[in-house]
CHARMM internal coordinates of N, CA and C (Angstrom, degrees):
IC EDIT
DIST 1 N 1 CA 1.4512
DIST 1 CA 1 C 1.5250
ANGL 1 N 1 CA 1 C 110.25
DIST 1 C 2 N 1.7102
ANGL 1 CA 1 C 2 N 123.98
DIHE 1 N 1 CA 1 C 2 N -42.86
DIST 2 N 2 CA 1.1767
ANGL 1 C 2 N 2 CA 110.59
DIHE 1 CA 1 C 2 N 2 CA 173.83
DIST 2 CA 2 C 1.4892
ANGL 2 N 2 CA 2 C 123.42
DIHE 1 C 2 N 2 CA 2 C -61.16
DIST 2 C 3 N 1.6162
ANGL 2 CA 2 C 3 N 115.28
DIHE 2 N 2 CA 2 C 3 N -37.57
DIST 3 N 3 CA 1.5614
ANGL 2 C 3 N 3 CA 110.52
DIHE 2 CA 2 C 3 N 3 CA 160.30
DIST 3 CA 3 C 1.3968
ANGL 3 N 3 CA 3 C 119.59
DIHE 2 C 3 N 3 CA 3 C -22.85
DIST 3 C 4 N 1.7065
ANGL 3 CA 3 C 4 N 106.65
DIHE 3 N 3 CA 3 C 4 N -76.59
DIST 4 N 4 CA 0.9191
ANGL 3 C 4 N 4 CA 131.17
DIHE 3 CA 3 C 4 N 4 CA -169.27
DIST 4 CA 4 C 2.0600
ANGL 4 N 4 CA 4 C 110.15
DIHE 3 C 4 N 4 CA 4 C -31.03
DIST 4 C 5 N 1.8171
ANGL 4 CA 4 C 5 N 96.85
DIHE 4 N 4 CA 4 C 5 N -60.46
DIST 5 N 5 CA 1.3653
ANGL 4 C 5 N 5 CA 105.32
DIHE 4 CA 4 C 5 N 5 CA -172.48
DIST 5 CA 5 C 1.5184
ANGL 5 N 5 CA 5 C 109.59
DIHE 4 C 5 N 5 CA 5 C -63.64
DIST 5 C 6 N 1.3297
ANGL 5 CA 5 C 6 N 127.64
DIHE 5 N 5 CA 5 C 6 N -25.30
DIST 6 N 6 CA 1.4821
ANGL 5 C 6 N 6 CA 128.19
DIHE 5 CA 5 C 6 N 6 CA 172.12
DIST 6 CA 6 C 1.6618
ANGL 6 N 6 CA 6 C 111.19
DIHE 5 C 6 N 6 CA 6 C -57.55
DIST 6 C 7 N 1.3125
ANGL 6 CA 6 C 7 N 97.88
DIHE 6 N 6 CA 6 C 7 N -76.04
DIST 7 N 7 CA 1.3951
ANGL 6 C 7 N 7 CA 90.36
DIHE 6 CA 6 C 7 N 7 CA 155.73
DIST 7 CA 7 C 1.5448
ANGL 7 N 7 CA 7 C 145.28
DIHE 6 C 7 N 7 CA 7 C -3.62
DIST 7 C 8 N 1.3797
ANGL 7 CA 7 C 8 N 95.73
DIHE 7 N 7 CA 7 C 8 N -83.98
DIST 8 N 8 CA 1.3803
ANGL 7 C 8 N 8 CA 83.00
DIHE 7 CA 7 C 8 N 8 CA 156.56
DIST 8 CA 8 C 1.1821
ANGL 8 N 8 CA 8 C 126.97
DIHE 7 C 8 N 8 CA 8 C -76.38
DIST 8 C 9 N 0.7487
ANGL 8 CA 8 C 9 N 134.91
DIHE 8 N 8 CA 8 C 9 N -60.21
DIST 9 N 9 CA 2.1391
ANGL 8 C 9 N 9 CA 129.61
DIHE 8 CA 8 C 9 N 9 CA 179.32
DIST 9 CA 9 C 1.2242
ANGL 9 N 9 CA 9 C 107.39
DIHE 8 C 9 N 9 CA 9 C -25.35
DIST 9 C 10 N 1.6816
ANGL 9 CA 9 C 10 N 121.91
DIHE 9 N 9 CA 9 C 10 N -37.81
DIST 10 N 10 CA 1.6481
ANGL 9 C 10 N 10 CA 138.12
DIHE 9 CA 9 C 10 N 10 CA 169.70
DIST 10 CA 10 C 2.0111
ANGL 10 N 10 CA 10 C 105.58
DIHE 9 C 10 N 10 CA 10 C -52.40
DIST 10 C 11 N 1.0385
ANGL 10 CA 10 C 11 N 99.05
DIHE 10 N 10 CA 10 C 11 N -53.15
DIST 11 N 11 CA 1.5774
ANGL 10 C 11 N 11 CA 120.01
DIHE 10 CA 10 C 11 N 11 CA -166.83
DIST 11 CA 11 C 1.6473
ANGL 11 N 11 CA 11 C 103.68
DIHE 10 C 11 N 11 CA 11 C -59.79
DIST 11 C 12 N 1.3461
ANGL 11 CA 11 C 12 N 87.17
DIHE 11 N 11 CA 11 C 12 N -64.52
DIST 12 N 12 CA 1.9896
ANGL 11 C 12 N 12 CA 97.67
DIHE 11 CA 11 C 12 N 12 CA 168.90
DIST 12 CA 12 C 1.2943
ANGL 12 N 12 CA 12 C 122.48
DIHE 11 C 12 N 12 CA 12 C -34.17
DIST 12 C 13 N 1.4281
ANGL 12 CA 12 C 13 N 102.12
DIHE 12 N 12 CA 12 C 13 N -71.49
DIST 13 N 13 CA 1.3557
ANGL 12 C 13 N 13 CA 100.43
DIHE 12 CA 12 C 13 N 13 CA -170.74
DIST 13 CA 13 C 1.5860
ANGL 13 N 13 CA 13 C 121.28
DIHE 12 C 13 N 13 CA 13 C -82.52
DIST 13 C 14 N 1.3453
ANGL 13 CA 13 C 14 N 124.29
DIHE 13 N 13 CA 13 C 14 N 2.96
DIST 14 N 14 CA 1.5567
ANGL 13 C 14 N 14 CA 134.55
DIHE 13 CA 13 C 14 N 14 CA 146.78
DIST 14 CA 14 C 1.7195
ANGL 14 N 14 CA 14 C 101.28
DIHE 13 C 14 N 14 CA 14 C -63.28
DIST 14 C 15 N 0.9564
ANGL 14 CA 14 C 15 N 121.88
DIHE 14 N 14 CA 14 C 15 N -72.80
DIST 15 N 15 CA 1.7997
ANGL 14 C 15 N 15 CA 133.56
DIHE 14 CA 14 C 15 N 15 CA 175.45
DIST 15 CA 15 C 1.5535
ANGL 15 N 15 CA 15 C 81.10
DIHE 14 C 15 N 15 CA 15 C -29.93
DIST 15 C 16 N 1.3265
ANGL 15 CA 15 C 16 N 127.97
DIHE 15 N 15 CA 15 C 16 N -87.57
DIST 16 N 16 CA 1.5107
ANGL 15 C 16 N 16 CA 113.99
DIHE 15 CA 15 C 16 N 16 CA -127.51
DIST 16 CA 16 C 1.9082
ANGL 16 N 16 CA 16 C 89.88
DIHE 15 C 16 N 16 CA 16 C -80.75
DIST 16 C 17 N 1.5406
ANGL 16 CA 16 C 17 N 127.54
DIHE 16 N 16 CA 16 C 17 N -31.97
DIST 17 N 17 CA 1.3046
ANGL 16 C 17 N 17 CA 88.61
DIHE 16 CA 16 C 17 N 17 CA 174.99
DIST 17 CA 17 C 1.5470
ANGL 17 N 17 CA 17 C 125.68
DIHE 16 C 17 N 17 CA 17 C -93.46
DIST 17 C 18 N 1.0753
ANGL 17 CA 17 C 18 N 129.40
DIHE 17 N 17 CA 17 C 18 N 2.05
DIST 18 N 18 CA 1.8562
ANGL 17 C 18 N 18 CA 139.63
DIHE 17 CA 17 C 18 N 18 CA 130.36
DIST 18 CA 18 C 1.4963
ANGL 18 N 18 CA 18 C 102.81
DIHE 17 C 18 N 18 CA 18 C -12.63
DIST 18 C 19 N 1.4415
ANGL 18 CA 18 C 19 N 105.54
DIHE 18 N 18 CA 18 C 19 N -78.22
DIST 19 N 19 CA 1.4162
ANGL 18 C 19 N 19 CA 101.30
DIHE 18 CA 18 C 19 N 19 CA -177.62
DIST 19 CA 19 C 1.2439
ANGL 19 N 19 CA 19 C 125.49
DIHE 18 C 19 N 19 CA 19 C -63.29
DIST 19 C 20 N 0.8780
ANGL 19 CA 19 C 20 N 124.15
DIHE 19 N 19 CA 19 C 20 N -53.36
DIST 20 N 20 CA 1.7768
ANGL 19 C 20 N 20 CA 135.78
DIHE 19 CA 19 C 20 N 20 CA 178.92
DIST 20 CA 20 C 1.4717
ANGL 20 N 20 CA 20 C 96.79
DIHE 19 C 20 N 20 CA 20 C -49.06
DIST 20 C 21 N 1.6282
ANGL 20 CA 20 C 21 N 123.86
DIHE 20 N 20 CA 20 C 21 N -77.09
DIST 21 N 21 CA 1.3829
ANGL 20 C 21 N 21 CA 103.11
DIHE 20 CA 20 C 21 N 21 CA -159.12
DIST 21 CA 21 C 1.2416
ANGL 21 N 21 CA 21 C 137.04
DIHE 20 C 21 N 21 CA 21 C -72.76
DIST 21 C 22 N 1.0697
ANGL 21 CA 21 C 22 N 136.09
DIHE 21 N 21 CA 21 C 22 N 141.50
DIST 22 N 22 CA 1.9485
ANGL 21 C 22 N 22 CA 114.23
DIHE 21 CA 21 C 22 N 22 CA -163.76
DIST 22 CA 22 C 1.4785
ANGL 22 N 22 CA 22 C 87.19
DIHE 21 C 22 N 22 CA 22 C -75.08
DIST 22 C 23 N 1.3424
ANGL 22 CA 22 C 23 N 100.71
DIHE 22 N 22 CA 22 C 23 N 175.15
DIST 23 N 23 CA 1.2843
ANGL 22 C 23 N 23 CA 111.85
DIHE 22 CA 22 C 23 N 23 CA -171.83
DIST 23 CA 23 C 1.5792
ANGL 23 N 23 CA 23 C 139.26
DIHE 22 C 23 N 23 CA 23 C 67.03
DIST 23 C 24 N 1.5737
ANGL 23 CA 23 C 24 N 124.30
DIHE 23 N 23 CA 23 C 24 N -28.66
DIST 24 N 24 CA 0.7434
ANGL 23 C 24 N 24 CA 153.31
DIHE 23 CA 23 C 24 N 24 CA 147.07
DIST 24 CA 24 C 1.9467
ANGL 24 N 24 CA 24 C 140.47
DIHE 23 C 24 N 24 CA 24 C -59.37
DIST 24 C 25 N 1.6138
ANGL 24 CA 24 C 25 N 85.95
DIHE 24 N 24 CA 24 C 25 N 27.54
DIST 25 N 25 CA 1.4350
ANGL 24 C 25 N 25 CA 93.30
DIHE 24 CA 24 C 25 N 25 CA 177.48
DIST 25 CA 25 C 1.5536
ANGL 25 N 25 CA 25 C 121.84
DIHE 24 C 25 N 25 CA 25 C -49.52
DIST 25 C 26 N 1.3504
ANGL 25 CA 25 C 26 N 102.65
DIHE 25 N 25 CA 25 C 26 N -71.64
DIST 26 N 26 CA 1.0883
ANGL 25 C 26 N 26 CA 129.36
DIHE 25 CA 25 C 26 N 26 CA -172.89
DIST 26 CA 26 C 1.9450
ANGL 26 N 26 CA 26 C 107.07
DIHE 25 C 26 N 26 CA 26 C -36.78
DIST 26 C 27 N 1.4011
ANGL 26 CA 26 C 27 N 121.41
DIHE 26 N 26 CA 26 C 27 N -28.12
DIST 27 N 27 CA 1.2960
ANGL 26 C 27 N 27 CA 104.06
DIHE 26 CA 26 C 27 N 27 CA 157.92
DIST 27 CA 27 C 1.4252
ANGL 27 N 27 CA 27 C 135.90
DIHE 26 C 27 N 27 CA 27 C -75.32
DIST 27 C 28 N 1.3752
ANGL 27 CA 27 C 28 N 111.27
DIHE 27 N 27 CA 27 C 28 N -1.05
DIST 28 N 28 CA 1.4233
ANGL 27 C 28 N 28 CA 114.59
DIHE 27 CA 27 C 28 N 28 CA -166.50
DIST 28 CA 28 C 1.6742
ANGL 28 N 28 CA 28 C 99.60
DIHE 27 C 28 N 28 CA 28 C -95.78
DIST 28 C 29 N 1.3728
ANGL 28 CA 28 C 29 N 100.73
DIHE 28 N 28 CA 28 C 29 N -16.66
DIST 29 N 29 CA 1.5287
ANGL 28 C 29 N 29 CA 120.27
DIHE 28 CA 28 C 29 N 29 CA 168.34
DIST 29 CA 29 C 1.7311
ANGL 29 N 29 CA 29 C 131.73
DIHE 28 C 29 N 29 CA 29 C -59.59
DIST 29 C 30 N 1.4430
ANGL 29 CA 29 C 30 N 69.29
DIHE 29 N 29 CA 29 C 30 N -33.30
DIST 30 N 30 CA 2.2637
ANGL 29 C 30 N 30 CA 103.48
DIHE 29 CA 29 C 30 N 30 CA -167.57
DIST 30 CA 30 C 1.1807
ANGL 30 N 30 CA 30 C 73.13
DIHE 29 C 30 N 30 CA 30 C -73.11
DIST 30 C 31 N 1.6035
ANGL 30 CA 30 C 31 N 123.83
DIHE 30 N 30 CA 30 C 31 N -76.71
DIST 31 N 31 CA 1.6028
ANGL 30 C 31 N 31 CA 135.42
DIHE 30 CA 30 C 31 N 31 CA -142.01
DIST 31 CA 31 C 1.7090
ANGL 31 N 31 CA 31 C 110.55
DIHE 30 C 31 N 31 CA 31 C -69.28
DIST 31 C 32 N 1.7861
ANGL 31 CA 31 C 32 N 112.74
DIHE 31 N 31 CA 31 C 32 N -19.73
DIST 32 N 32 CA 1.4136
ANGL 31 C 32 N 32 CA 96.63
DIHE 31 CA 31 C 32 N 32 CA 155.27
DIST 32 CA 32 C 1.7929
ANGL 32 N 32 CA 32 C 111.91
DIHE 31 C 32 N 32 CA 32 C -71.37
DIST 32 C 33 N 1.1516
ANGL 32 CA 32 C 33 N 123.93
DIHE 32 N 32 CA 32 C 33 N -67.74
DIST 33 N 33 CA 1.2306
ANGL 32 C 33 N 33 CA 130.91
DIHE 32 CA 32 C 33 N 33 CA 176.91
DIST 33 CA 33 C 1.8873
ANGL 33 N 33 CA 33 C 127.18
DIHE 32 C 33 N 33 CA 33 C -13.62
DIST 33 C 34 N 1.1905
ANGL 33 CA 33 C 34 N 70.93
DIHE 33 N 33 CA 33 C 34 N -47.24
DIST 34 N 34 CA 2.2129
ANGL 33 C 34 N 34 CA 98.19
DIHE 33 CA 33 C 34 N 34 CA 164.36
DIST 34 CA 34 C 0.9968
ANGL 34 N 34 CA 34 C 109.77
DIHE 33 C 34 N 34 CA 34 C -62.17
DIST 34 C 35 N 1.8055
ANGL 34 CA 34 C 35 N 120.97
DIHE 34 N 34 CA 34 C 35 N -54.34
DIST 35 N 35 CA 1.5043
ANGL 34 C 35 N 35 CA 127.32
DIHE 34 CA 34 C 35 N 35 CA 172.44
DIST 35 CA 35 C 1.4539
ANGL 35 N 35 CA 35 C 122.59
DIHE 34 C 35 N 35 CA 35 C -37.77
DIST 35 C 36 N 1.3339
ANGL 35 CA 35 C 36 N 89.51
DIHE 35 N 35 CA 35 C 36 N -41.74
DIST 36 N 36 CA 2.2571
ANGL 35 C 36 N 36 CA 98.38
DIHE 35 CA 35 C 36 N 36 CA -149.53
DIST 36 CA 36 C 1.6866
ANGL 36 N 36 CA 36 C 74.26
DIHE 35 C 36 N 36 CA 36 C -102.63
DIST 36 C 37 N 1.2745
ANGL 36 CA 36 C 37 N 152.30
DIHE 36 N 36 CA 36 C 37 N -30.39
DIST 37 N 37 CA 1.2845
ANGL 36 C 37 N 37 CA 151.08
DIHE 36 CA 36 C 37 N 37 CA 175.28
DIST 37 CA 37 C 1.5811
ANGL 37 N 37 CA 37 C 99.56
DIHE 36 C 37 N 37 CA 37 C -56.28
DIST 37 C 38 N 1.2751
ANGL 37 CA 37 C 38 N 131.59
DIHE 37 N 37 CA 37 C 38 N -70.01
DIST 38 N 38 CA 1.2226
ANGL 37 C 38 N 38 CA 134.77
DIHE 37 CA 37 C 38 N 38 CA 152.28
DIST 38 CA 38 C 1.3894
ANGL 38 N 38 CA 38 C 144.52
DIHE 37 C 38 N 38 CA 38 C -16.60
DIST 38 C 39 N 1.0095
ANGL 38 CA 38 C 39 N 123.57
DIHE 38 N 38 CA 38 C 39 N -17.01
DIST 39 N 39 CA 1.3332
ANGL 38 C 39 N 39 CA 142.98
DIHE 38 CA 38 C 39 N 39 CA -121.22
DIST 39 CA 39 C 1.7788
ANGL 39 N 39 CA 39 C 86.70
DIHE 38 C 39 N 39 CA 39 C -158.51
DIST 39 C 40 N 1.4252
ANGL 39 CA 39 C 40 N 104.73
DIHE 39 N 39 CA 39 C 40 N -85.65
DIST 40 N 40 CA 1.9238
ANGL 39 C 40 N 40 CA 90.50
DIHE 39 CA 39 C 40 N 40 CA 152.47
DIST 40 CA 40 C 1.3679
ANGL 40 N 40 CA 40 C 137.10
DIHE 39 C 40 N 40 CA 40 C -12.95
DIST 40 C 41 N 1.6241
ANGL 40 CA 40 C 41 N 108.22
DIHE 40 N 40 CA 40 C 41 N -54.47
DIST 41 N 41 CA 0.7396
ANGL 40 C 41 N 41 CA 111.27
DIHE 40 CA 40 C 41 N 41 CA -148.29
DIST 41 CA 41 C 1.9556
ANGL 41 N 41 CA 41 C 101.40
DIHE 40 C 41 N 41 CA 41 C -101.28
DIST 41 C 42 N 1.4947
ANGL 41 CA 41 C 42 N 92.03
DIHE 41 N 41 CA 41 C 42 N -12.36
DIST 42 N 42 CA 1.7514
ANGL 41 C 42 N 42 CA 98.84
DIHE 41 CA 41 C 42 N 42 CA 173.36
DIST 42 CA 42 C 1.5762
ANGL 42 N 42 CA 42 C 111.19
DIHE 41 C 42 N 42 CA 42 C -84.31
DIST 42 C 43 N 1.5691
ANGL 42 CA 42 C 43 N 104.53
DIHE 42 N 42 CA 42 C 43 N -30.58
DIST 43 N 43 CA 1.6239
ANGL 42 C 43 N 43 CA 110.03
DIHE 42 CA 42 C 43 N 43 CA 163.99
DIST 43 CA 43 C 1.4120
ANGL 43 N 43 CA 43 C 128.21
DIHE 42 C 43 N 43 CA 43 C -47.66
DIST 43 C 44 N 1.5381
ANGL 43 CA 43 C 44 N 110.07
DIHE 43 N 43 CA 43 C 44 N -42.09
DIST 44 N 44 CA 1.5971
ANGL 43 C 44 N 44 CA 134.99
DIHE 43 CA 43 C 44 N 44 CA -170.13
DIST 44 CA 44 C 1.4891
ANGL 44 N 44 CA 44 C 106.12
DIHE 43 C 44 N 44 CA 44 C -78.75
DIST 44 C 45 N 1.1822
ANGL 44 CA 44 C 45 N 104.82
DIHE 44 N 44 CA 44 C 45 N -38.22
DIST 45 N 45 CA 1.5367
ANGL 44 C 45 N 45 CA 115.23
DIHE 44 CA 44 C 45 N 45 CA 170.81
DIST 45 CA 45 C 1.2364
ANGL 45 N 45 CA 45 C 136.71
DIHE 44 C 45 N 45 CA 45 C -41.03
DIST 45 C 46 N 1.7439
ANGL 45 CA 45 C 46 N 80.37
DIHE 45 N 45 CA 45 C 46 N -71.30
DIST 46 N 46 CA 1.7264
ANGL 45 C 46 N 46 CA 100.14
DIHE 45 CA 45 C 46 N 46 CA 161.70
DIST 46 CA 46 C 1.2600
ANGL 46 N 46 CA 46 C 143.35
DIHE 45 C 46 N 46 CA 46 C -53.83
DIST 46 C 47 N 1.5291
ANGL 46 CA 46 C 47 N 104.23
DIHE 46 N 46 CA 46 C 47 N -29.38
DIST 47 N 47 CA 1.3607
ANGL 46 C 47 N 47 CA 106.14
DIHE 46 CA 46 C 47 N 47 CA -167.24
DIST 47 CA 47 C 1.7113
ANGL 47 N 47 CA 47 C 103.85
DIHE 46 C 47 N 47 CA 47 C -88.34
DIST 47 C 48 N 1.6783
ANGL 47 CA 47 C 48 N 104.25
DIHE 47 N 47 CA 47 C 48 N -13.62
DIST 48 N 48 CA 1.7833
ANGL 47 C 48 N 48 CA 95.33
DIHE 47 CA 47 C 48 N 48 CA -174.87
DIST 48 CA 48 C 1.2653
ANGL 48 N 48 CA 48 C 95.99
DIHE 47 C 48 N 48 CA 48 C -95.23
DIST 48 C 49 N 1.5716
ANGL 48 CA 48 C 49 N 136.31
DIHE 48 N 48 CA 48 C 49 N -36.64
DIST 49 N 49 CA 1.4977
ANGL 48 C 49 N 49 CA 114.09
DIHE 48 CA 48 C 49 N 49 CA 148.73
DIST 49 CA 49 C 1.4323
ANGL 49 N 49 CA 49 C 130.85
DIHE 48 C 49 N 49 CA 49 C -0.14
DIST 49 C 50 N 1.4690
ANGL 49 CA 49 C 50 N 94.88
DIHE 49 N 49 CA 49 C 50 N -91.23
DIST 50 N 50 CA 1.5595
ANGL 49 C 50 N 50 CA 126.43
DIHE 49 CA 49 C 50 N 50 CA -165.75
DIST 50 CA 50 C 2.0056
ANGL 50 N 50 CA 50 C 99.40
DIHE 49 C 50 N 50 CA 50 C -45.97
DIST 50 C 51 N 1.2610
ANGL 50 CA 50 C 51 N 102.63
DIHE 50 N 50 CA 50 C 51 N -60.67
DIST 51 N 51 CA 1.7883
ANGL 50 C 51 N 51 CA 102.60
DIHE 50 CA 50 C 51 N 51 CA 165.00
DIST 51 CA 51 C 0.5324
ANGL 51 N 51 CA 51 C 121.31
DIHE 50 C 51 N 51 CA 51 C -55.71
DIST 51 C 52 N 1.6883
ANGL 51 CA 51 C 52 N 144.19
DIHE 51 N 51 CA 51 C 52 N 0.35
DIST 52 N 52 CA 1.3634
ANGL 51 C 52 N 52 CA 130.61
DIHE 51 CA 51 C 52 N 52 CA 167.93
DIST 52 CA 52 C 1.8859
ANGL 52 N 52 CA 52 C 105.24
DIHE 51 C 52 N 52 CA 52 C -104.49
DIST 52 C 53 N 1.1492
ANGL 52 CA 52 C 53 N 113.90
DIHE 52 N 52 CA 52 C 53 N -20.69
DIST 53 N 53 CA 1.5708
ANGL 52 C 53 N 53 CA 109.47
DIHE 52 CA 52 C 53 N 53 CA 175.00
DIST 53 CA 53 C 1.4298
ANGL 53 N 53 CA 53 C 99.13
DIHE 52 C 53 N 53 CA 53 C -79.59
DIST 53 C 54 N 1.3811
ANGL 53 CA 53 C 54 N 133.93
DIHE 53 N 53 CA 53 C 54 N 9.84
DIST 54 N 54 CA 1.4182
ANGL 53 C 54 N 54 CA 116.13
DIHE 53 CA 53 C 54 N 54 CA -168.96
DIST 54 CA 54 C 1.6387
ANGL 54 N 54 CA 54 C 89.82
DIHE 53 C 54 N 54 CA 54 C -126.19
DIST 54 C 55 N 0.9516
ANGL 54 CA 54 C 55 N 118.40
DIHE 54 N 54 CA 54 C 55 N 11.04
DIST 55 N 55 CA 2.1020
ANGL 54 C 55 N 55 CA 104.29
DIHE 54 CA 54 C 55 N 55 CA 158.09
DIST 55 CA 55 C 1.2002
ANGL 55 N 55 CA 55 C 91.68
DIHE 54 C 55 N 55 CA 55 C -99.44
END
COOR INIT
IC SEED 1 N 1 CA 1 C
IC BUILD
């Protein structure tokens, strides 16, 4: 879960300065990528969790 929260907080603040700085698209790009990387990676999590409370 702490991964997870780096992640995003990582993602954010690529997103918000992507947007803000001109020129700087291409990070707001990174910081989606981080998102849905994230997000993977909270999916992947869960599911080997969840199989282990069920033996």
């Amino acid at each position: 879960m702490k991964i997870f929260l780096i992640l995003v907080i990582v993602a954010m603040v690529l997103g918000i300065i992507g947007a803000v700085a001109e020129g700087l698209l291409y990070l707001l790009f990174i910081g989606i990528l981080v998102f849905v990387a994230a997000l993977v990676y909270l999916g992947m999590h869960g599911r080997r969790s969840g199989r282990r409370h069920l033996r």
